[in-house]
C-alpha positions in Angstrom: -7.9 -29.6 -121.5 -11.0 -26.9 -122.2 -9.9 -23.7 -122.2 -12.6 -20.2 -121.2 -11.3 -17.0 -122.0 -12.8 -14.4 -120.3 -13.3 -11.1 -121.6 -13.5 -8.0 -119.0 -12.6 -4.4 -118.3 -10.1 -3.7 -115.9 -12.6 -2.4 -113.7 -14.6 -5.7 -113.1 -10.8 -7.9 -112.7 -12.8 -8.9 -109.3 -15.5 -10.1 -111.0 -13.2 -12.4 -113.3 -11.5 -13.3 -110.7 -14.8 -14.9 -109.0 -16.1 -16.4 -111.9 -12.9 -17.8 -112.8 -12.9 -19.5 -109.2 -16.0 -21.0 -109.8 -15.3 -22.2 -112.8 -12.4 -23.8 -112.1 -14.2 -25.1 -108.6 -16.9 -26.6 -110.8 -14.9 -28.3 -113.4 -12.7 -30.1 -110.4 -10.0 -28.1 -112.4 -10.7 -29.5 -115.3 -11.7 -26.5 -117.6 -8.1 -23.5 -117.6 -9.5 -20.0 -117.5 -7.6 -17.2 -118.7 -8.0 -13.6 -118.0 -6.1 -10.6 -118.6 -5.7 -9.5 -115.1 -5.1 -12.9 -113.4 -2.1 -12.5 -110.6 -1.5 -16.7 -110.7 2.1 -17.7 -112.1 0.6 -19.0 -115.3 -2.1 -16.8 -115.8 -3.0 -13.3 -117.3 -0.4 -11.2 -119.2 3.6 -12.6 -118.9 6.2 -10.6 -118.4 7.2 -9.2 -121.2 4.3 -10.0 -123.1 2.8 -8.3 -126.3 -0.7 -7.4 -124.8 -2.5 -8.1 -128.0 -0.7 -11.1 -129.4 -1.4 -12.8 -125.7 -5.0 -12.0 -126.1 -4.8 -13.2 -129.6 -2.9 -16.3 -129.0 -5.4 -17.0 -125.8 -8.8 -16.6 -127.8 -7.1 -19.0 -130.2 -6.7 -21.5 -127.8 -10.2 -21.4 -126.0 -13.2 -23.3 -127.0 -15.8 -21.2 -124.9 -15.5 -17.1 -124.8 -17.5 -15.3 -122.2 -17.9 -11.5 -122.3 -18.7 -9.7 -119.2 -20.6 -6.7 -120.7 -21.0 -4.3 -117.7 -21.2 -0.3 -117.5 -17.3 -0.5 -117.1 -16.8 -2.5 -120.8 -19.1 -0.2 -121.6 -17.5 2.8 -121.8 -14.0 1.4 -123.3 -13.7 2.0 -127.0 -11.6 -1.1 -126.7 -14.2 -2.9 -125.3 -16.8 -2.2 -127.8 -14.6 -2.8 -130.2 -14.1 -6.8 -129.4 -17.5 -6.9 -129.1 
């Protein structure tokens, strides 16, 4: 299966959220999204889970990365940093 990891501030999680929707909607499920702030069972940051090696470990495994660059990434060191 295609895997899309999405990269976002905290502050747009809604805005992941969406476009993971659609992107699932579109690919009749075929394509897994991942995102750092997804509530599903399966998705976003495990209990327990080392936040960097998850990110690590999900980039890794994705064939497409898409980077929602708004004002809120922005102004994150973090998020310039990946960038």
């Amino acid at each position: 299966m295609n895997k899309i990891f999405i990269s976002h501030s905290t502050a747009d999680r809604q805005v992941a959220k969406i476009l993971a929707a659609i992107i699932k909607r579109i690919s009749l499920e075929e394509i897994e999204v991942w995102y750092s702030n997804d509530n599903a069972a399966e998705g976003g940051f495990l209990a327990g889970d080392n936040w960097y090696e998850a990110i690590i470990r999900n980039l890794k495994e994705s064939q497409v990365v898409i980077a929602l660059l708004t004002p809120n990434s922005n102004n994150q060191q973090i998020g310039r940093a990946h960038v």
